[in-house]
N, C-alpha and C positions, 0 to 999 in steps of 0.2 A: 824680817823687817827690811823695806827697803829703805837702804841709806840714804836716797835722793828727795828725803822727803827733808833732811836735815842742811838741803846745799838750797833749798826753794826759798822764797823772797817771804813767806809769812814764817817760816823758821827760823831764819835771819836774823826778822825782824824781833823775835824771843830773845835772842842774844846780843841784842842792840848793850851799850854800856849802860849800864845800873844807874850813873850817877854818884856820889861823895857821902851819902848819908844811909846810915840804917841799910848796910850794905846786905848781909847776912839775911835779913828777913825781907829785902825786897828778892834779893833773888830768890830767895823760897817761894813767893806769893807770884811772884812771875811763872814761875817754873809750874807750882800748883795750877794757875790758872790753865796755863796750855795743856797740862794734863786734863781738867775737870773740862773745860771747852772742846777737847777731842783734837787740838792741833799739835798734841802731842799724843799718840796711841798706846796703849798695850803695847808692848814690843820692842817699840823704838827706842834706837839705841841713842842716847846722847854724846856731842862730842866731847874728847878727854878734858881730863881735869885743865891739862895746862891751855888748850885751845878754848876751853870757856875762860877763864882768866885772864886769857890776851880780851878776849871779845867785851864781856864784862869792865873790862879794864880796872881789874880787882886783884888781889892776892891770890897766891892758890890755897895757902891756909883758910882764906873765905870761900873759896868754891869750895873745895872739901870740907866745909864745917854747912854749910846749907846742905851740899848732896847729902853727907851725914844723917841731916835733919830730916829730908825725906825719907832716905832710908827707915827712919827710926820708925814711920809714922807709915810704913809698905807701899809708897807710892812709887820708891826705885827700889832694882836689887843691882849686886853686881857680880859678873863674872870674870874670873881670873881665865888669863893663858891669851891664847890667840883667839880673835875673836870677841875678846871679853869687855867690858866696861859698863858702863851704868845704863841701865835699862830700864823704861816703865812698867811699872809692876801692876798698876791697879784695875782690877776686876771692875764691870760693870755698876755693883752695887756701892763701892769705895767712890766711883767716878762720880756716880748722879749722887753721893753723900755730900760729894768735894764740893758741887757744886751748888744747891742748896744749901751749904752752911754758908760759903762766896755770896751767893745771891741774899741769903735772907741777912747779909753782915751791914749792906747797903743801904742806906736811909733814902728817903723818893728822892731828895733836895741832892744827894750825892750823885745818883742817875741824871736828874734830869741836868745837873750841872754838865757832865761826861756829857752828855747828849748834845748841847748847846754848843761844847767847845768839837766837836766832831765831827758838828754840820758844820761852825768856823770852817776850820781845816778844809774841809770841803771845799765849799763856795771859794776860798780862799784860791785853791789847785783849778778847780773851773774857770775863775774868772783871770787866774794867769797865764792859763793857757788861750783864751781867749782875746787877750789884751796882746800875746805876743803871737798871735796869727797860727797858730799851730795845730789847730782841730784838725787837718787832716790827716796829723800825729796818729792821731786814734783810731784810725780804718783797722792798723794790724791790733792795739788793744779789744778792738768792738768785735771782728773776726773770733782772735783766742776765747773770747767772753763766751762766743755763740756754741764756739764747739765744746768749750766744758759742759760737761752733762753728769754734775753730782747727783750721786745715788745715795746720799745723805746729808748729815747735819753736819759732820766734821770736813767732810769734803767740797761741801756748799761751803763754810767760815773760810777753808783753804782758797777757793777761790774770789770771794770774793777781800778777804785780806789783799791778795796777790795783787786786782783788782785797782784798790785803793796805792798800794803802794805804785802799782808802775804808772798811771794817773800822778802820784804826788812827784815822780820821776820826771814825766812831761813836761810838768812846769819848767824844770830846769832849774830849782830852786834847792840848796841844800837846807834853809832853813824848815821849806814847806815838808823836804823828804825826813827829815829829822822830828819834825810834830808829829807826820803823820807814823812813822815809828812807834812814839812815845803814847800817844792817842792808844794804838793797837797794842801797844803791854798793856797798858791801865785802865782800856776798858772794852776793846772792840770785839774783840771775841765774843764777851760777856752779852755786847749789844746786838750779836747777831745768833744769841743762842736760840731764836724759835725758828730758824733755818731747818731745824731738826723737824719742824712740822711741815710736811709737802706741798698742801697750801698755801701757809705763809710763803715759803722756800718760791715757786712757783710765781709771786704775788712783788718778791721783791727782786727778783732776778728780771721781771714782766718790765719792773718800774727804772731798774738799772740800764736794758736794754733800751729804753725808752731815752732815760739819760744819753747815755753814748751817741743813738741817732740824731737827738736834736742838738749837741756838742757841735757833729759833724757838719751839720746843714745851718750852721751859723747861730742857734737859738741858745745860746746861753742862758735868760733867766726861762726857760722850761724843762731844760738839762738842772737847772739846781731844782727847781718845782717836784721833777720826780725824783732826784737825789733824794729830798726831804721827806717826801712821800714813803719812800721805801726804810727809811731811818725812823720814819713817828709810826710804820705797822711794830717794826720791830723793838720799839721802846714801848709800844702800850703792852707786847706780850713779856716784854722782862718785867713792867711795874705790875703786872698780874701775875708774873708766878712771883716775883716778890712778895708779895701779900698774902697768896696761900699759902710759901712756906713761912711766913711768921703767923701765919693760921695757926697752920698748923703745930707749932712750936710751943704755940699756946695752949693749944687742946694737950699737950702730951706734957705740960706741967703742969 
């Protein structure tokens, strides 16, 4: 595993702080998601109990009672000695489990709320950058954007997380960079799981690049036009496998 996948801005953004409530099972459901979304891999190693704890800004008795949990459940294991710590454990079929019981848990009215507040956060990042004369900030963001060339669905979320957050950076804003954190625990992964499909994937990186250029060249309301664009492909294909798996869930009771 390569460890530099745990120092990147969308892995970070996983161990942003929990918040004061229901400590124990947000960091599970956090922790789940990034596994079952693919921004945490097979393999990858998480950081130590006491470095998620500082991050978290939790107890360690709470991170070692969620790791625990997972463990229980084989989505970590761990290794003793050097070299050793908690690592993702789950296979292929464990992962697309994880994430159709995640996706079919979601009611439309829960999606399309997440969606509503995501495109906020958006427009919100677009139009401060805008207001504070800065689009030409973006030349080196729209560059990095052109040369990632993901070869999947986990690698496409990787970048465009990354994506969002250095955009919520530009503002210059701790409040906007602090949403759009919170936004991407609680739902963004989730929103950009038919990335996995090359078409899609193809379709909303098309409309992203599209974003960026007109950012650049002064057009902010058609930088958010295709922002939006590329957020309502990828919210009709999660409310559509939303529905097949409670199809299905149906048919199998």
């Amino acid at each position: 595993m390569d460890d530099r996948r745990t120092d990147s801005s969308v892995t970070a953004a996983i161990y942003a702080p929990i918040g004061d409530k229901a400590l124990v099972p947000r960091i599970r459901q956090r922790l789940e998601d990034a596994i079952a979304t693919g921004v945490l891999a097979p393999g990858d190693r998480l950081p130590g109990e006491s470095i998620l704890a500082s991050r978290f800004r939790v107890s360690l008795v709470t991170v070692r009672e969620a790791l625990q949990q997972l463990r229980a459940t084989d989505l970590l294991h761990t290794r003793q000695g050097r070299g050793g710590g908690s690592f993702v454990a789950a296979d292929s079929r464990h992962i697309q489990s994880l994430l159709d019981n995640r996706i079919r848990s979601l009611s439309r009215s829960e999606i399309n709320d997440f969606a509503v507040y995501y495109r906020a956060i958006t427009d919100a990042v677009l139009n401060t950058i805008a207001q504070m004369g800065l689009e030409q900030n973006l030349t080196g963001i729209r560059d990095a954007f052109m040369r990632a060339v993901p070869e999947d669905g986990a690698a496409a979320r990787s970048v465009q997380g990354g994506l969002d957050l250095r955009l919520a950076g530009e503002a210059q804003s701790v409040r906007l960079v602090h949403e759009q954190i919170r936004i991407q625990n609680e739902f963004g992964a989730l929103l950009w799981m038919g990335l996995d499909d090359p078409d899609l994937r193809r379709s909303v990186f098309d409309h992203h690049e599209t974003m960026l250029d007109e950012m650049i060249s002064g057009g902010t309301r058609s930088a958010i036009e295709a922002r939006e664009a590329a957020v309502n492909i990828s919210l009709r294909w999660l409310l559509s496998r939303r529905n097949e798996a409670q199809r299905q869930e149906r048919e199998n009771n």
